[in-house]
N, CA and C of each residue as an Amber inpcrd file, in Angstrom:
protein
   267
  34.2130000  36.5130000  14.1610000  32.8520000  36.0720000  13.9830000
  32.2350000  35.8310000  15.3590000  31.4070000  36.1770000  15.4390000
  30.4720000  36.1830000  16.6680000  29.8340000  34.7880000  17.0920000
  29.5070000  34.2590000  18.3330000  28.8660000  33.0870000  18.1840000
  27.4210000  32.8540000  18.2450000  26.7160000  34.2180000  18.0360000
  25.2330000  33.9430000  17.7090000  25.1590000  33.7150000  16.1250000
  26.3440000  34.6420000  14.9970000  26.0320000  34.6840000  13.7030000
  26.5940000  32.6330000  13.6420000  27.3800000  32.3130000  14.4850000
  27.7840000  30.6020000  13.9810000  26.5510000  29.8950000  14.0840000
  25.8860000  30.4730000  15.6050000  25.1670000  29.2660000  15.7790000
  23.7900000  29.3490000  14.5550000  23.5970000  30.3120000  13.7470000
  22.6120000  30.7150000  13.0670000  23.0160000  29.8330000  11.7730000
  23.6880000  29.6000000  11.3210000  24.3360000  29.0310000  10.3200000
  24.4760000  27.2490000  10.3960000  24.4800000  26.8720000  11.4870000
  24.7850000  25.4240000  12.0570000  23.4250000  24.8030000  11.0980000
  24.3150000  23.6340000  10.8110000  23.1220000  22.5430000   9.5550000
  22.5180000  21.8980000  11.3830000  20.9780000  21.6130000  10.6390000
  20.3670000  20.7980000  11.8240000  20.7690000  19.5330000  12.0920000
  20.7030000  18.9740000  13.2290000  20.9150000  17.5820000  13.6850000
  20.0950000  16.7910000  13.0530000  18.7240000  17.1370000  13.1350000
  17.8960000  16.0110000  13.0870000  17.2070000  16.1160000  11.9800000
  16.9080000  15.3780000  10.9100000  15.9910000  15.7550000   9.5960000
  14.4530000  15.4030000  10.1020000  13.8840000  15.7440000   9.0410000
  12.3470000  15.8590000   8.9880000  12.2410000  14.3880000   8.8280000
  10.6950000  14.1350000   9.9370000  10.1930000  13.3280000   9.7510000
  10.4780000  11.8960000   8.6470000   9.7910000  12.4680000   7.8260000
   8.8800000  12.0820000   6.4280000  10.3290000  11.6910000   5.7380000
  11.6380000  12.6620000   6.2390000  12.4330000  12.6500000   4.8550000
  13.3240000  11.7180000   5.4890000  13.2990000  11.0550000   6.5870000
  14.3500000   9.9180000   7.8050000  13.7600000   8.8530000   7.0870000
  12.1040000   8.1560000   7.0780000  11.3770000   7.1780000   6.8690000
  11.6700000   7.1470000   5.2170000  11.5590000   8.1780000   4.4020000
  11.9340000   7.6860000   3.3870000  13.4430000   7.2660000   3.0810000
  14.3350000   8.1240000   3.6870000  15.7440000   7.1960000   3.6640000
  15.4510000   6.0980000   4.0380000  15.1880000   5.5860000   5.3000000
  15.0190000   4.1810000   5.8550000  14.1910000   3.3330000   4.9080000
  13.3570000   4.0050000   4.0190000  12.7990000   2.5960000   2.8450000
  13.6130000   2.5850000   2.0460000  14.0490000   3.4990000   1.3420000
  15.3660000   3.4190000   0.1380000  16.1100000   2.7190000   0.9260000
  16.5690000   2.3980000   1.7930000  18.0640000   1.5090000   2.6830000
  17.1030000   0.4600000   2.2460000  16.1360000  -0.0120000   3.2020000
  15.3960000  -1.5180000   2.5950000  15.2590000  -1.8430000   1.3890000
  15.1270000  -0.9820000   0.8830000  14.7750000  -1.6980000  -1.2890000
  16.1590000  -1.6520000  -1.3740000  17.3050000  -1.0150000  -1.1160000
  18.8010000  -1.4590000  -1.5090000  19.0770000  -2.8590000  -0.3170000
  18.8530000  -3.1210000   0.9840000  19.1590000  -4.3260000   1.1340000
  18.4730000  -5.7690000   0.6860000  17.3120000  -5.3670000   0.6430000
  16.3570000  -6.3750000  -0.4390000  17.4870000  -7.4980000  -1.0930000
  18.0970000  -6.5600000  -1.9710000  18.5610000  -7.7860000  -3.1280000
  19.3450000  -8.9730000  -2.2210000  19.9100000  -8.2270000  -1.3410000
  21.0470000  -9.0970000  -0.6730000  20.6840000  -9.6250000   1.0770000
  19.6980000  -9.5700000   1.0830000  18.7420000 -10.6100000   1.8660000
  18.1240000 -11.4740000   0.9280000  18.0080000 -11.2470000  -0.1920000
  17.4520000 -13.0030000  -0.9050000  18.6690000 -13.0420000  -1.2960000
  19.5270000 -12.6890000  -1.6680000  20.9600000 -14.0380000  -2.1160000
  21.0680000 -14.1260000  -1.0070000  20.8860000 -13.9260000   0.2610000
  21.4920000 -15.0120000   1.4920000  20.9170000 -15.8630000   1.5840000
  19.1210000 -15.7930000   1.4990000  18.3400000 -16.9290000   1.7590000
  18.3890000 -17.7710000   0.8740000  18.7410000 -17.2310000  -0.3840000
  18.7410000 -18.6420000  -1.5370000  19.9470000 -19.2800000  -1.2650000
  20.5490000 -18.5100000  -0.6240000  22.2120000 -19.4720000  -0.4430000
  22.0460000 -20.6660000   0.3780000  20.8340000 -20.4010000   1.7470000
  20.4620000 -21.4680000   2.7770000  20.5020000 -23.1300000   1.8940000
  19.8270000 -23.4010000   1.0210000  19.8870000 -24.6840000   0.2230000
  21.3620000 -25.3220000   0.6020000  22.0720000 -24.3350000  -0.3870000
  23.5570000 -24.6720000   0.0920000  24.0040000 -25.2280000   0.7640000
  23.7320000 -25.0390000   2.2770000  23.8150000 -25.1650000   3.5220000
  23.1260000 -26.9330000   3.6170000  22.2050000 -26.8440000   3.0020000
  21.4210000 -28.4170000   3.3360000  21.9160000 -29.3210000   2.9270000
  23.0830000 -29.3820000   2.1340000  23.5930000 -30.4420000   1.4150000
  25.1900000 -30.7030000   3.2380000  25.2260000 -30.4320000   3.6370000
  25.7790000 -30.6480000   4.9400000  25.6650000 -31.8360000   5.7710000
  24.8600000 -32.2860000   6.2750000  24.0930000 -32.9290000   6.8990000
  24.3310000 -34.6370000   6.4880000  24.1920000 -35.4140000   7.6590000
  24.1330000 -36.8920000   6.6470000  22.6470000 -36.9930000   6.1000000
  21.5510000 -36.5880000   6.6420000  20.2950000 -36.5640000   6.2210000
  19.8390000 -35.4050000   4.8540000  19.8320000 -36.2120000   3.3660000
  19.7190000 -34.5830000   2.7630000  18.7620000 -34.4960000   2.5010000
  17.8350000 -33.2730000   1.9860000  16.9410000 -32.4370000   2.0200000
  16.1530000 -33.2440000   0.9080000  15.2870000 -33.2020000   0.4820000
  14.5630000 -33.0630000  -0.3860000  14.3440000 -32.0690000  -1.4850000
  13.8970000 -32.4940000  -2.6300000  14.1230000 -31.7840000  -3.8120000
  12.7780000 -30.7610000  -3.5770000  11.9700000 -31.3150000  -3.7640000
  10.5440000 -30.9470000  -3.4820000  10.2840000 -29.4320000  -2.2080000
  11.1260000 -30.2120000  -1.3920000  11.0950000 -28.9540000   0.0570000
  12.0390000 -27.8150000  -0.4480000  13.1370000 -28.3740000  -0.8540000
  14.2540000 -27.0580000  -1.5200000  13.5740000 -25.9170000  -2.2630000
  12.8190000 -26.8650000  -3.5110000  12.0920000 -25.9080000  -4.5540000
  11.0290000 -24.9250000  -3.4570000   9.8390000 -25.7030000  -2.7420000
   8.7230000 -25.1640000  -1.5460000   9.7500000 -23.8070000  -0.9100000
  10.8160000 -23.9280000  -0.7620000  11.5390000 -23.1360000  -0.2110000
  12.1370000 -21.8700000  -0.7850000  12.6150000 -22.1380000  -2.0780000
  13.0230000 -21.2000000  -2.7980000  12.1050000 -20.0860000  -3.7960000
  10.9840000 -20.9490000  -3.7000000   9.9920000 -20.0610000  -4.1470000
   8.7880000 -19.2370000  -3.3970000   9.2770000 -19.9100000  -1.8590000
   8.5290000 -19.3550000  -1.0100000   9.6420000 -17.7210000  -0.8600000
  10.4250000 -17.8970000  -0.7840000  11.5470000 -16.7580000  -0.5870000
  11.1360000 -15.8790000  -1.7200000  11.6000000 -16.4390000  -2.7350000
  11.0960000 -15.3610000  -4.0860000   9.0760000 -14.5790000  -4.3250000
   8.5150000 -15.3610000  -3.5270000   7.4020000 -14.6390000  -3.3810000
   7.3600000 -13.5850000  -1.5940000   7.9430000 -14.2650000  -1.0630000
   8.6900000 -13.1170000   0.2170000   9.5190000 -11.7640000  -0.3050000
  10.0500000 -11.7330000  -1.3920000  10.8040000 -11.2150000  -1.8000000
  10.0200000 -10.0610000  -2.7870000   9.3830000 -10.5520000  -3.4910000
   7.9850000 -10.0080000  -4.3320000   7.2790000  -9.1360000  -3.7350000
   6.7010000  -9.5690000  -2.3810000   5.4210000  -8.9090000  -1.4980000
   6.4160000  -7.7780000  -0.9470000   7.9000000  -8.2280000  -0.3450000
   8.8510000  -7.2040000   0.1870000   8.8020000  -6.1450000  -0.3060000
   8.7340000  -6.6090000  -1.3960000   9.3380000  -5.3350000  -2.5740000
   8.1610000  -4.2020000  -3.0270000   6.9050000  -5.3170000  -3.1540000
   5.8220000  -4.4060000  -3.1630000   5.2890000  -3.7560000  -2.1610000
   5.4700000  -3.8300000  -0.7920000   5.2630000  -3.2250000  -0.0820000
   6.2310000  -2.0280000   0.2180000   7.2850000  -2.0370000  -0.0490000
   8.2460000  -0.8840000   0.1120000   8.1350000   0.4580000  -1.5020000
   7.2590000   0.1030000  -2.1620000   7.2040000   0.6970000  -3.1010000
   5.7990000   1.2380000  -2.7110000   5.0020000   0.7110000  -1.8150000
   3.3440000   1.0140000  -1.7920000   3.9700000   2.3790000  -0.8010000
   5.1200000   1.7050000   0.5330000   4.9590000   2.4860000   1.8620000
   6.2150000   4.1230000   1.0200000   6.7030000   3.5130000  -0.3770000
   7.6350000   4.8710000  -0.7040000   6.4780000   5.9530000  -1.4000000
   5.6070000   5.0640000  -1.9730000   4.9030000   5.9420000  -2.8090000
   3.8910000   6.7160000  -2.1830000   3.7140000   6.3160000  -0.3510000
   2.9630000   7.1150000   0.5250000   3.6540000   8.1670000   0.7220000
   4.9710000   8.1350000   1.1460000   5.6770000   9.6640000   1.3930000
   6.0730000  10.4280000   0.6010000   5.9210000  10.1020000  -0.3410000
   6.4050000  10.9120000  -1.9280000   4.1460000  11.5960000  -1.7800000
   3.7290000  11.0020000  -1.7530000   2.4780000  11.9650000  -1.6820000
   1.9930000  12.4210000  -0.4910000   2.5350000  12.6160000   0.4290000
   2.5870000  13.4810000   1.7340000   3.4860000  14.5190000   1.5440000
   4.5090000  14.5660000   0.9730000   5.5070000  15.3570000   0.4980000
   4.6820000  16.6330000  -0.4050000   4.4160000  16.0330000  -1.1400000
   3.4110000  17.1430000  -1.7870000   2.3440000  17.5540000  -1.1610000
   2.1800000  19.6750000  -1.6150000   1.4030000  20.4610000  -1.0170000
  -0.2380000  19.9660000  -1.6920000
């Protein structure tokens, strides 16, 4: 075999654009879930301390995460559903 017919055949290094950024959002909506079980785990963590937390701030906290978590999510579905219509002719 010749090494112009190999090099003709060689898969590319580098992918397209459009099709890297959409892997890289699919990776974020799969780490999503498991960046909020870490942050909800933080509470956990507050019971440590001789000074403990408040009930009130815990809750302020855990629902601030779950609406972090919400907007996360909707935004990775707004920025997937941009390259899925760039994709198309």
């Amino acid at each position: 075999m010749s090494p112009a017919s190999d090099s003709d055949q060689r898969i590319p290094l580098f992918v397209e654009r459009q099709t890297y950024r959409r892997r890289r959002i699919v990776d974020a909506a799969r780490a999503l879930p498991l960046l909020g079980l870490l942050l909800w785990w933080v509470p956990l963590l507050w019971a440590l301390p001789t000074q403990p937390v408040s009930a009130s701030t815990a809750l302020i906290y855990v629902f601030a995460v779950w609406f972090g978590l919400v907007a996360g999510a909707g935004a990775l579905i707004v920025a997937l559903g941009r390259t899925r219509a760039q994709d198309k002719p």
